[in-house]
C-alpha positions in Angstrom: 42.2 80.1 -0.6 40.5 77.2 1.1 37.8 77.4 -1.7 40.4 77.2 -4.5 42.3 74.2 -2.5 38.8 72.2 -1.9 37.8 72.8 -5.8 41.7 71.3 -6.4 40.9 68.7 -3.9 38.2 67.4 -6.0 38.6 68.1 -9.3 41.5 65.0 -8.6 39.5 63.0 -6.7 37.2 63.3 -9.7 40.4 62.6 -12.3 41.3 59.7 -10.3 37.9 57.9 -10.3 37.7 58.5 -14.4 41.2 56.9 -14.4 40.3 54.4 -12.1 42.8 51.4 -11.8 42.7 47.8 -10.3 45.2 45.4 -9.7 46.1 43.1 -11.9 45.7 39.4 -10.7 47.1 36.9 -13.8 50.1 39.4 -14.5 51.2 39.3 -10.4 51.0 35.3 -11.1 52.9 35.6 -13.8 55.6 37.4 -12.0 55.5 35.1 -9.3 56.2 31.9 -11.8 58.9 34.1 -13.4 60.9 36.4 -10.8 63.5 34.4 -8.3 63.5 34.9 -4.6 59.9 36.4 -3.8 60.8 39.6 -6.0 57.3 39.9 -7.6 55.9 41.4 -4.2 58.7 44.4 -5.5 56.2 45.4 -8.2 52.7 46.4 -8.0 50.2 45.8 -11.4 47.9 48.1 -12.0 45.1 47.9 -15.0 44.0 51.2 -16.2 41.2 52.0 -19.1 42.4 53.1 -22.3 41.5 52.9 -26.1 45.3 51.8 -27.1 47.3 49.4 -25.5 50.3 50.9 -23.6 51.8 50.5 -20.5 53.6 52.6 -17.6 56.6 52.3 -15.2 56.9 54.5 -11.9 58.6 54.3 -8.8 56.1 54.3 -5.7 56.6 56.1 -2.7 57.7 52.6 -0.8 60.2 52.3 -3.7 58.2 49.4 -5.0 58.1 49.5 -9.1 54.2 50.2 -10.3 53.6 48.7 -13.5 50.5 50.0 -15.2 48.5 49.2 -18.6 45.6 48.9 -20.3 45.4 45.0 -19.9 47.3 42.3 -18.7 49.8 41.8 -21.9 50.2 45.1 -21.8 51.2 45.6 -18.2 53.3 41.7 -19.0 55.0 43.8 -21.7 56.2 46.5 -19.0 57.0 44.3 -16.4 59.4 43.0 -19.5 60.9 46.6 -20.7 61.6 47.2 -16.8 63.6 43.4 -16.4 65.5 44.4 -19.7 66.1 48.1 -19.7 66.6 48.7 -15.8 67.7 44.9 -14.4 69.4 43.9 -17.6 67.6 40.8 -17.3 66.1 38.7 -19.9 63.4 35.5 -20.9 63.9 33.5 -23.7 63.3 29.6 -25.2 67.3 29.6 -25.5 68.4 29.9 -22.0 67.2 33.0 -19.0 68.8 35.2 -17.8 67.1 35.6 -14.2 68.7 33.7 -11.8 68.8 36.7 -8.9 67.6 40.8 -10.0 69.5 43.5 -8.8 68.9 44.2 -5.0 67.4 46.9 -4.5 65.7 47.1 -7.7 66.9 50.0 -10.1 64.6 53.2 -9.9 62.8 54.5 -12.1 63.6 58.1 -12.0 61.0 59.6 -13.8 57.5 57.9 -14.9 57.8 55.8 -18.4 55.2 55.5 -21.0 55.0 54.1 -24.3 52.0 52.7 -26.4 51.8 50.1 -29.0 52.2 51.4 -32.5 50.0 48.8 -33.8 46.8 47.0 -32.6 47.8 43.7 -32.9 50.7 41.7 -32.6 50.7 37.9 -34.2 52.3 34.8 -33.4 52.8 31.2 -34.9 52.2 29.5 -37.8 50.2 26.3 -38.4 53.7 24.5 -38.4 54.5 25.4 -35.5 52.5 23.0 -33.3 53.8 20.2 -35.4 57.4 21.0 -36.0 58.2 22.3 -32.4 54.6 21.9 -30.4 53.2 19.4 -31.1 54.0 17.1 -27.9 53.7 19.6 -25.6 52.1 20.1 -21.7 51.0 22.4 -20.0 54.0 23.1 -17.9 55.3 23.8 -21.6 52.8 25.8 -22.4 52.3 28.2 -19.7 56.0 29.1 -20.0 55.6 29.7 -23.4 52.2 32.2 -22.9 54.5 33.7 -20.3 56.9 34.6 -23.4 54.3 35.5 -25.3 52.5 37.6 -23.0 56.1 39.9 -21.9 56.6 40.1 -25.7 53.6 41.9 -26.1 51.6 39.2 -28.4 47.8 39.7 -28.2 47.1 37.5 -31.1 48.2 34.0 -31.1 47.2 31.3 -33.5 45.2 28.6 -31.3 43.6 26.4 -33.7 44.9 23.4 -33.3 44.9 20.8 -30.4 40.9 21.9 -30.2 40.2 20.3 -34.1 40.5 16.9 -32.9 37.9 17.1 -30.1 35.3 20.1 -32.3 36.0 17.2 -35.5 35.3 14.2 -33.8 32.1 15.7 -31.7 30.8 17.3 -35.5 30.8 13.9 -37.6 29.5 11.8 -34.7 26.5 14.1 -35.1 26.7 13.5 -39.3 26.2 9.6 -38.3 30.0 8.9 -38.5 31.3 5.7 -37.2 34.2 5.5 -34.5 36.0 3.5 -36.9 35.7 7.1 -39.8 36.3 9.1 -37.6 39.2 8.0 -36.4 40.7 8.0 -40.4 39.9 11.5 -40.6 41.9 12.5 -37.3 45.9 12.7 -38.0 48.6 11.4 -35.3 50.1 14.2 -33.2 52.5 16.0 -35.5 50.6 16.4 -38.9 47.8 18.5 -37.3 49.0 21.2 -39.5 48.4 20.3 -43.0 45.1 17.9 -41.9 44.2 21.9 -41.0 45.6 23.6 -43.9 43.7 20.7 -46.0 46.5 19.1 -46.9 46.2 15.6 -45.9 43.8 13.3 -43.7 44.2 10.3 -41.1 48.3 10.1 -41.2 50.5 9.0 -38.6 47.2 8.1 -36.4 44.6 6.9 -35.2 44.9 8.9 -32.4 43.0 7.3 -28.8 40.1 9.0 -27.0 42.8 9.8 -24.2 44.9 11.5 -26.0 42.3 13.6 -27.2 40.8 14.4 -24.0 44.1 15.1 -23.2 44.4 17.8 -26.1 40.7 19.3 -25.1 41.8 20.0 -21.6 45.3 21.4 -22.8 43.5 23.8 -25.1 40.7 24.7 -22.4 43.5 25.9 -19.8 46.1 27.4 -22.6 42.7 29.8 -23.7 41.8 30.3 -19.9 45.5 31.6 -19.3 45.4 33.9 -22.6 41.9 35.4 -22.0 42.5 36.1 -18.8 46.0 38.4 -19.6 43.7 39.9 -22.5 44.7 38.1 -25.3 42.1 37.4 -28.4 43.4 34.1 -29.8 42.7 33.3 -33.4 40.3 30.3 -33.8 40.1 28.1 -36.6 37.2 28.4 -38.9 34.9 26.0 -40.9 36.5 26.5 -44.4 34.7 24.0 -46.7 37.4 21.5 -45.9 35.9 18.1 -44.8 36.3 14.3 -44.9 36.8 12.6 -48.4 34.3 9.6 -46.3 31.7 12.9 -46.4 30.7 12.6 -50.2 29.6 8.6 -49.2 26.8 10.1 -46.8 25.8 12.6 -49.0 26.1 11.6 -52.5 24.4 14.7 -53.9 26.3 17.5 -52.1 28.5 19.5 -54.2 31.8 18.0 -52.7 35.4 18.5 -54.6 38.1 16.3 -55.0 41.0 18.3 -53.7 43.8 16.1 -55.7 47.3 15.3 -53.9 49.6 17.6 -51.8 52.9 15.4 -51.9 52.0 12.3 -51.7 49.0 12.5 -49.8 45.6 12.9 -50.6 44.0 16.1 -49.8 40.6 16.2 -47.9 37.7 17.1 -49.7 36.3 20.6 -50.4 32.3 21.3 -49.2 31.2 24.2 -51.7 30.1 26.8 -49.8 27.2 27.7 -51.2 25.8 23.9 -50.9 23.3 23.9 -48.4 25.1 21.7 -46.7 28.0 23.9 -45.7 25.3 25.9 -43.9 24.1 22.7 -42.0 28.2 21.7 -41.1 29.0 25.0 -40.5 26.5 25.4 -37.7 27.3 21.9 -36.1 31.2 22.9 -36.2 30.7 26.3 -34.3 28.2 25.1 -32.2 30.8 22.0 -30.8 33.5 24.6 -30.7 31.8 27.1 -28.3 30.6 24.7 -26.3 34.2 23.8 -25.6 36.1 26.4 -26.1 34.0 29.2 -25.8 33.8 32.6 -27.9 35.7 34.0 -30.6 36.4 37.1 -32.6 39.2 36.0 -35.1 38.4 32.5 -37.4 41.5 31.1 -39.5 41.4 29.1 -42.1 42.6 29.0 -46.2 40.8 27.6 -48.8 43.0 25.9 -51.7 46.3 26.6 -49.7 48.8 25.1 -51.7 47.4 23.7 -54.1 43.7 22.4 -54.6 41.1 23.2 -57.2 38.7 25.6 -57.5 37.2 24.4 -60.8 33.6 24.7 -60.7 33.2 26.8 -57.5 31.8 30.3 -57.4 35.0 31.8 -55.1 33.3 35.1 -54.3 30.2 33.7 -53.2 32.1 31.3 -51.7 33.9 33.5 -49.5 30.7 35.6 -48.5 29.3 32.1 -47.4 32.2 31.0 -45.1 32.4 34.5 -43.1 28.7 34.7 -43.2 28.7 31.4 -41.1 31.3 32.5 -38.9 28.8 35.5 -38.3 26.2 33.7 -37.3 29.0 31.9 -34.3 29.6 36.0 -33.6 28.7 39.0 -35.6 32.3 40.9 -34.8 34.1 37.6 -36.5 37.0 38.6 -38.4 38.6 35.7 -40.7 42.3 35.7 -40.9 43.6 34.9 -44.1 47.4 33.6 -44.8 49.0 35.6 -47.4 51.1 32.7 -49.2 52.0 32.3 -52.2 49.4 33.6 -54.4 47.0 33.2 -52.0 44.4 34.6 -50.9 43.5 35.4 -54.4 41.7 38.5 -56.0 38.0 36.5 -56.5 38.6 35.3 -52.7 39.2 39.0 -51.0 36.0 40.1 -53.4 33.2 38.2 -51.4 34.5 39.9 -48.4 34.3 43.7 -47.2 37.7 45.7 -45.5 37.1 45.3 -41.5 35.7 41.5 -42.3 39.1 40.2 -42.6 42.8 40.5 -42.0 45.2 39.3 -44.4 48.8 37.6 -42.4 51.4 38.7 -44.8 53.4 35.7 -43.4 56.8 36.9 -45.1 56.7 40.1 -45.6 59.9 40.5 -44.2 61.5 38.2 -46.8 58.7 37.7 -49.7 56.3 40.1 -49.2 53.0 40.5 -50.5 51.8 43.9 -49.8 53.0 45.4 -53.3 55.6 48.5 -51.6 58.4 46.0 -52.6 58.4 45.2 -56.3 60.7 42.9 -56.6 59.3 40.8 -53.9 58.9 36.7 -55.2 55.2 37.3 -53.9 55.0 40.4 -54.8 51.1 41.3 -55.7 50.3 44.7 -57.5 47.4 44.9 -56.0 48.6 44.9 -52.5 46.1 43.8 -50.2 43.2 45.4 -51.6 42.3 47.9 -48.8 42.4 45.7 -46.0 43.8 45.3 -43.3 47.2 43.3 -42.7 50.0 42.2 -40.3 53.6 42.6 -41.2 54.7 38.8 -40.6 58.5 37.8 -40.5 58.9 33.7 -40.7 62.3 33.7 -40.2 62.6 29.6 -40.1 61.2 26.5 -42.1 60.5 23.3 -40.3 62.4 24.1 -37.3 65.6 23.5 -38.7 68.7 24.7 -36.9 71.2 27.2 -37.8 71.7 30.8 -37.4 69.6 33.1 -39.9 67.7 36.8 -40.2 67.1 39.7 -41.7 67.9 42.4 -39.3 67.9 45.4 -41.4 64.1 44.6 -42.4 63.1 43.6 -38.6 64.6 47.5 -38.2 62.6 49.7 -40.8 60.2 47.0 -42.5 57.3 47.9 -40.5 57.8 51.3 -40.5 58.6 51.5 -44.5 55.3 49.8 -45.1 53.1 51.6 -42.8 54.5 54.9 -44.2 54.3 53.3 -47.9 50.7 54.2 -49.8 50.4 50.8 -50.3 50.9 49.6 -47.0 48.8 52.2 -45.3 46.3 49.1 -43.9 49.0 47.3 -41.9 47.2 46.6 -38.6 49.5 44.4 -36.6 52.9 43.0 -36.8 53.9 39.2 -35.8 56.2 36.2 -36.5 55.0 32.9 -38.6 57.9 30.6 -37.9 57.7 26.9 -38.8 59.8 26.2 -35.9 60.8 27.9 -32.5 63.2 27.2 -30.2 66.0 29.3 -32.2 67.6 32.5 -32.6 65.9 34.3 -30.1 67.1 37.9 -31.3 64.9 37.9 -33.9 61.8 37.6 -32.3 63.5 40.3 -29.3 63.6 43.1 -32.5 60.4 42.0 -34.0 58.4 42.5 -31.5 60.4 45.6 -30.5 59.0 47.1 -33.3 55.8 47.0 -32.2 56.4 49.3 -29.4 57.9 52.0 -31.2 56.8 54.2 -34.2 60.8 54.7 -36.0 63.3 52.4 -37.2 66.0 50.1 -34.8 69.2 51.9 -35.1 70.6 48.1 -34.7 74.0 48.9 -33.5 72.9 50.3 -30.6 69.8 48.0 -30.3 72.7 45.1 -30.6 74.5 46.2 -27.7 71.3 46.5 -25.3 70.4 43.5 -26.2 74.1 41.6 -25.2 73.9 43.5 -21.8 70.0 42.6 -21.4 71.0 38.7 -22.4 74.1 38.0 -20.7 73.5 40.7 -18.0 76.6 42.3 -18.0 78.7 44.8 -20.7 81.2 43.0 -22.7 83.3 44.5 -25.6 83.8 41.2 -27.1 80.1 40.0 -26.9 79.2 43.3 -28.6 81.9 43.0 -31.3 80.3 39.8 -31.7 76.9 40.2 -32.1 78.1 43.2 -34.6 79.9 40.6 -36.9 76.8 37.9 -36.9 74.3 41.1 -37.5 76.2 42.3 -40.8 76.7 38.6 -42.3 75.0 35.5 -41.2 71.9 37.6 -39.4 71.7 39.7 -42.6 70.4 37.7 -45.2 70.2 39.4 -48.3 68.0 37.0 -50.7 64.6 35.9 -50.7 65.1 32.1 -49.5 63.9 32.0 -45.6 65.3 30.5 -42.9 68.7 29.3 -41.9 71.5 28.1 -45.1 71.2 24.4 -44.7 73.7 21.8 -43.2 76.0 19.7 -45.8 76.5 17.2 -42.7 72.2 16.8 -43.1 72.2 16.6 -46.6 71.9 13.0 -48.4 75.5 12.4 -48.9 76.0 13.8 -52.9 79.3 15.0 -54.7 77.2 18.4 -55.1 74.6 20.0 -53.0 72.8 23.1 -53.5 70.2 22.5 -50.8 69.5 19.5 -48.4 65.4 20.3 -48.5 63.9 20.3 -52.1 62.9 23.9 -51.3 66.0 24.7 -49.0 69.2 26.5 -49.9 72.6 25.1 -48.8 75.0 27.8 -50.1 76.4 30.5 -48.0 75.6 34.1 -48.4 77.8 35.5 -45.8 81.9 35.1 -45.1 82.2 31.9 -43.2 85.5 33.7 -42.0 83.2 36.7 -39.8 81.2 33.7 -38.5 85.0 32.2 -37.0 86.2 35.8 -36.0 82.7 36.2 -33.9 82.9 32.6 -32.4 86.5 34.0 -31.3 85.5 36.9 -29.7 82.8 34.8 -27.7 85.0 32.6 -26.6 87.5 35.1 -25.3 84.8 35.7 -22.4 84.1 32.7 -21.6 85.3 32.4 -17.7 83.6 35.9 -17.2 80.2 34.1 -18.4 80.7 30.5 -16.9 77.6 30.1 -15.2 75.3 31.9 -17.8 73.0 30.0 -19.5 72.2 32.1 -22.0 75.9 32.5 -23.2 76.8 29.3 -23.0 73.5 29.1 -25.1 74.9 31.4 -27.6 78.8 29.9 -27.5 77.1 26.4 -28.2 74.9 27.5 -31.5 77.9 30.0 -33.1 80.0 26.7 -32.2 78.0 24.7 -34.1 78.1 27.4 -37.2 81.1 27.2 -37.5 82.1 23.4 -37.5 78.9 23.2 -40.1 80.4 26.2 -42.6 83.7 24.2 -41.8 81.9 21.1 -42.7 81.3 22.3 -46.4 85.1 23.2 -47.0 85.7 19.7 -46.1 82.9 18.2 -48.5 84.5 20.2 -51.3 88.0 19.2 -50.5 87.2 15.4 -50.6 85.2 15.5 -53.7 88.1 17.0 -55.1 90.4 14.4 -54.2 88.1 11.8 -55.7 87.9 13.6 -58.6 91.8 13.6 -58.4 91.9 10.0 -57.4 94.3 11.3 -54.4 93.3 8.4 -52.3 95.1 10.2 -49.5 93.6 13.1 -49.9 90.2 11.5 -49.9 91.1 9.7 -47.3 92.3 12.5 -45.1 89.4 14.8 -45.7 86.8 11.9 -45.8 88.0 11.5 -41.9 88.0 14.9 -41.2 84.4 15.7 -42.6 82.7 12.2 -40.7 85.0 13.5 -37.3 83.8 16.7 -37.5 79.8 14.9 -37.1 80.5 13.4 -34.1 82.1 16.5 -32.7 79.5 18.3 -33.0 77.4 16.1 -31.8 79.3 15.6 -28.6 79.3 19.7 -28.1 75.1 19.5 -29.0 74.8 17.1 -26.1 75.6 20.0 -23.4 72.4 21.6 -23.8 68.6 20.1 -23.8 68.0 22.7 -26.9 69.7 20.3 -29.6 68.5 16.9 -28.3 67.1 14.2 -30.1 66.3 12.6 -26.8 64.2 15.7 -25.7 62.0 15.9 -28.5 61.4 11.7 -28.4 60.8 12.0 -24.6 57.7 14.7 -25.6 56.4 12.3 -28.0 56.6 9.5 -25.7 54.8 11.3 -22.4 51.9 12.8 -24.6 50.5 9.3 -25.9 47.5 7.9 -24.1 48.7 4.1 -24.5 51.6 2.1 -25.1 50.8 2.0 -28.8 50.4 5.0 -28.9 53.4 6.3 -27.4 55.1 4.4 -29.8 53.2 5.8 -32.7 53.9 8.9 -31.5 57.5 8.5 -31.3 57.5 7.2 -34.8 55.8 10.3 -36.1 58.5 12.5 -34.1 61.6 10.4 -35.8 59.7 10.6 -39.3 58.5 14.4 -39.3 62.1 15.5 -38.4 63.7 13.2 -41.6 61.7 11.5 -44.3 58.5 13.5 -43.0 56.1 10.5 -44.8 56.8 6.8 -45.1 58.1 6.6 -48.4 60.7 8.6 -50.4 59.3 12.2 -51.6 60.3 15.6 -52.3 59.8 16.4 -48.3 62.6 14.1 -46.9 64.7 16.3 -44.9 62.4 19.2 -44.8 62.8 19.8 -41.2 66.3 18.7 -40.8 67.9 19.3 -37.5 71.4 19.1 -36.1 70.5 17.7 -32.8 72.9 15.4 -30.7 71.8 11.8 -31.4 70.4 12.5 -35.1 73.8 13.4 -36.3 75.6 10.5 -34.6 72.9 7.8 -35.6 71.1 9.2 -38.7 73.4 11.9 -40.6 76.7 10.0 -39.6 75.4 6.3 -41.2 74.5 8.5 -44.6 77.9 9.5 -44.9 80.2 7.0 -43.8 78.1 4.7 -46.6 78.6 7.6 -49.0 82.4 7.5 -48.1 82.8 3.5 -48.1 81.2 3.5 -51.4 83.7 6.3 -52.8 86.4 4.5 -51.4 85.5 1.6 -53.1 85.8 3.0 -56.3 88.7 4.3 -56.1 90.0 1.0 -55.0 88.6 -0.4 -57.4 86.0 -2.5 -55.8 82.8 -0.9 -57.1 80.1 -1.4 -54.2 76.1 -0.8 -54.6 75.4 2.8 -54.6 74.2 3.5 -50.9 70.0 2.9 -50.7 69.5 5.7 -48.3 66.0 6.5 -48.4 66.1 2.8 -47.2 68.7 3.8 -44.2 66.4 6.3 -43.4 63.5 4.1 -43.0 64.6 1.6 -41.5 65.9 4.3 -38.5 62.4 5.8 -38.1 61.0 2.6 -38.0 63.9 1.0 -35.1 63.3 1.4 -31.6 66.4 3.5 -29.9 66.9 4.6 -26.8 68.2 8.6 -26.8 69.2 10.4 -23.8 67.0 13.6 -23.3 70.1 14.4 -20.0 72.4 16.7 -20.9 76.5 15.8 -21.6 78.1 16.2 -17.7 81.4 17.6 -19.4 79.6 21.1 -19.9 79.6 23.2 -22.8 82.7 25.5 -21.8 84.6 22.4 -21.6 83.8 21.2 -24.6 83.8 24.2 -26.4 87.2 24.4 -25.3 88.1 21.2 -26.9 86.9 21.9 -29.9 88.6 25.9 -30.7 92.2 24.4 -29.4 92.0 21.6 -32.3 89.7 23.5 -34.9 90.4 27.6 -34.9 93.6 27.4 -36.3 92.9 25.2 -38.7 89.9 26.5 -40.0 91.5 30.2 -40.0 94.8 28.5 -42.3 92.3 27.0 -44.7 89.4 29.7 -45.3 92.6 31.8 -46.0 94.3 30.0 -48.3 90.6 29.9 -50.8 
């Protein structure tokens, strides 16, 4: 017996060492930055060996809460199922839920475990760092790798502030004066498309303190991601370069890439000039020397737009990941799948395992070819290899409530179950803008940690309790209503229905962006009945953030859907020449802009002043600072300096842009109408001129938040609006 008890003895001894765990170091920092009241030394994180990422909850024997994985976003991930599922506790952009945790902490009766049912999960977009990041610190930034890390994202697009520095370094060594360089660099904000190859120089120069500011941002936001195991994605040397490069070599095969707007594009370097090799190796080697390795290399040749006249595109590809080889033999370039691109010649010079394709919407436009019917729908699919299901659920950061909840539910799981989809590798989010609907990104990456569809009901109500911290029958009835109209988008058109009140002012509007959409899908009327059902809770959930949050953005839904009732009410009394009519609805639609504006100014989330107080703190001088504020007021409203099809791309409803940039477009538009029907005919209203002129003037905005409090206001606003609104949607 003592035999059989000594080989027991050992053979566990001998289990344990091949299982061998450590603690994990950058996870218990994370905890401590995140949990109130010393409650990270309740948990203990543990790093365990494994093939596939998963993670493990279990109660140890001093009741402390052991949180195990195979790496630190893993164990991040766990540390987050336990704070939702057990604490009902929750992180997001829009308000936390995390003020105190239960005490004690919940159990956890018997041991969890659940693995990842894909490799990779992917985050951001190019946009991104311009339309929401692109003033950021690094007290923004390690919140936000916090997020990223408890969400389970391992893959995170970190090209950007690290091109200014890796650029600048590369053409000093091709004999580049300050004076070119600096023309080549963009101003904080356009990053993006100088990166997509889009445009060069605009909205800089940029100082050499801002970009050692940008290096050191990007050394400690890499530092922070390798060290909880995350593999960020790199960009790659493309073939896009300088249109100042073909002047210092005249016989290099060097494309004119044409215009993207209004801009010039930069140049294209053929890849199979030797001189790409030459770049190419300059490029890496200033980027590893800063940054250090990588295994994933963006990058997208002829990305909207471009030529490829004249240029061998399958030897072309085969050159560009051949170079990124040399930098590291395991490179893997990541492609977006946009539009039509990449295209069939591209995906030819390369081999299945050298690439991964980001199918950026296939949640709403996708690529992969299981959805026929699909605006970028390719028959070929993605030619056997392998891809991430991407949803980009919003376009230049614009506000409003939007998804596409049954396809965050089952879209993964159709596609990796469809023959055509049987390569799908990884599934992400490739917004333009952050900051909003934070449900969307809870469920998409959900997805990733389960191998069968949301039942979203039930997902719906976890979510409320894990949000707001507490059951409520009205918050669920709620968030039942917004799921089946205005988070269930049933067309192809991404991100949020536009905003009559940020539209130029028009007699009809069918979008307020060229490429936008402005007409409702959903009941307007299931919007009001949800905002109701909020509100009816709102002393229970007076000091939560993240209601008052949600009260605050379904507020502001419904005075914008109210908004366009009263646009189409005054048009019709011109059209009527009902001067009292006009008059009455005229005064309604401008008072309903500075209502909303005063409810915006109750949380930091929809302030002008927050985003020009970024801008401001990240310029190195005080022309730059002002530069800098310029670009934030431009990208946000005419997006270049003069009028093109991108004014109002990335239209907001922020506190302080309706009151000073929306309300002047419309009360012109309304004087003018009056006018006319007075008889008085005044010039038609020069508003790309207005909206110049407010770029270009120096305000002052307050980035503090309204002192009367969103339930207050909110208050305000459903005693004189609900019934009114209610009376007239029922009457159309």
């Amino acid at each position: 017996m003592r035999r059989i008890l000594l080989l027991f003895f050992t053979s566990m001894v001998m289990y344990g060492c091949s299982m061998s765990t450590e603690s994990d170091q950058p996870v218990s920092e994370l905890a401590e930055r995140l949990l109130p009241d010393n409650n990270s030394s309740s948990f203990v994180f543990e790093k365990l060996s494994s093939d596939s990422d998963f993670f493990e909850l279990e109660q140890a024997a001093d009741d402390r809460i052991i949180i195990r994985g195979n790496n630190g976003v893993s164990i991040a991930r766990g540390l987050n199922h336990y704070l939702r599922n057990y604490c009902h506790k929750s992180v997001s952009w829009c308000g936390n839920n995390l003020s105190e945790l239960p005490v004690p902490l919940p159990p956890v009766r018997e041991k969890v475990r659940v693995t990842a049912s894909f490799p990779y999960r992917y985050y951001l977009n190019y946009c991104t760092y311009s339309y929401s990041m692109a003033f950021w610190d690094w007290e923004q930034w390690e919140k936000e790798i916090d997020r990223m890390a408890l969400q389970g994202i391992n893959m995170p697009l970190m090209a950007v502030y690290s091109q200014y520095a890796v650029w600048q370094n590369t053409l000093r060594r091709l004999n580049f004066s300050e004076d070119d360089i600096r023309k080549f660099l963009p101003g904080a904000g356009y990053e993006a498309w100088w990166l997509m190859g889009n445009l060069e120089g605009f909205g800089g120069p940029v100082t050499p303190e801002f970009i050692a500011r940008q290096t050191d941002l990007q050394q400690k936001m890499l530092k922070r991601m390798r060290e909880l195991g995350m593999k960020p994605v790199f960009q790659g040397f493309y073939g896009m370069v300088p249109n100042a490069l073909k002047e210092k070599f005249p016989d290099a095969r060097i494309k004119d890439q044409g215009i993207w707007g209004t801009y010039q594009r930069p140049a294209f370097l053929d890849p199979t000039d030797p001189l790409f090799d030459k770049l190419a190796a300059i490029y890496y080697e200033e980027q590893k020397n800063l940054f250090g390795e990588a295994q994933f290399f963006g990058g997208d040749p002829f990305h909207e737009g471009g030529t490829s006249e004249g240029i061998n595109v399958k030897l072309a590809a085969q050159k560009i990941l051949q170079a990124m080889r040399k930098v590291n033999p395991q490179a893997v370039w990541v492609l977006q799948g946009w539009q039509h691109n990449p295209v069939k010649e591209l995906m030819e010079g390369v081999k299945p395992g050298e690439t991964i394709i980001l199918d950026l919407m296939a949640c709403e436009r996708p690529q992969w070819g299981g959805v026929k019917t699909s605006m970028f729908h390719k028959p070929e699919g993605h030619w056997n290899h392998q891809w991430i299901w991407c949803a980009l659920p919003n376009f230049g950061g614009k506000t409003g409530l939007h998804g596409k909840m049954s396809s965050y539910a089952s879209g993964p799981v159709f596609a990796k179950h469809h023959p055509m989809g049987k390569n799908i590798s990884g599934i992400g989010t490739a917004p333009e803008g952050i900051g909003t609907i934070p449900v969307v990104y809870d469920m998409v990456y959900d997805m990733a940690w389960r191998t069968d569809s949301i039942h979203i009901p039930q997902w719906l109500d976890n979510y409320t309790y894990y949000r707001y911290g507490t059951e409520d029958n009205n918050c669920n009835k709620a968030w039942k209503l917004l799921s089946e109209t205005i988070y269930e988008c049933h067309n192809e058109l991404g991100g949020p229905v536009e905003s009559y009140i940020c539209a130029r002012p028009s007699d009809t509007i069918q979008h307020v962006s060229t490429w936008g959409n402005a007409v409702m899908f959903y009941d307007p009327m299931k919007v009001v009945k949800a905002w109701d059902l909020l509100y009816q809770s709102r002393k229970r959930f007076n000091h939560s953030d993240t209601y008052e949050y949600d009260l605050t953005d379904v507020t502001r839904q419904v005075l914008s859907d109210y908004a366009k009732y009263l646009h189409e009410r005054m048009v019709l009394a011109f059209q009527k020449k009902d001067k009292e009519r006009f008059m009455e609805y005229s005064g309604k639609f401008l008072n309903i802009i500075k209502d909303e504006d005063r409810l915006l100014s109750t949380r930091k989330e929809f302030m002008l002043g927050t985003w020009l107080a970024e801008a401001e703190k990240a310029g190195g001088t005080p022309e730059e600072k002002r530069r800098f504020v310029t670009n934030a007021k431009r990208l946000i409203t005419t997006w270049t300096d003069t009028d093109s099809d991108l004014h109002d791309y990335a239209n907001k409803e922020w506190s302080g842009l309706l009151i000073d940039f929306y309300l002047p477009r419309w009360e012109a538009y309304v004087t003018y109408k009056t006018s006319l029907l007075y008889g008085k005919k005044l010039p038609y209203p020069d508003y790309s001129k207005m909206e110049q002129e407010w770029v270009l003037t120096n305000s002052t905005y307050l980035s503090r938040v309204n002192p009367e409090g969103t339930i207050a206001v909110v208050e305000d606003l459903y005693k004189r609006y609900h019934t009114e609104i209610e009376q007239n949607y029922q009457k159309n």
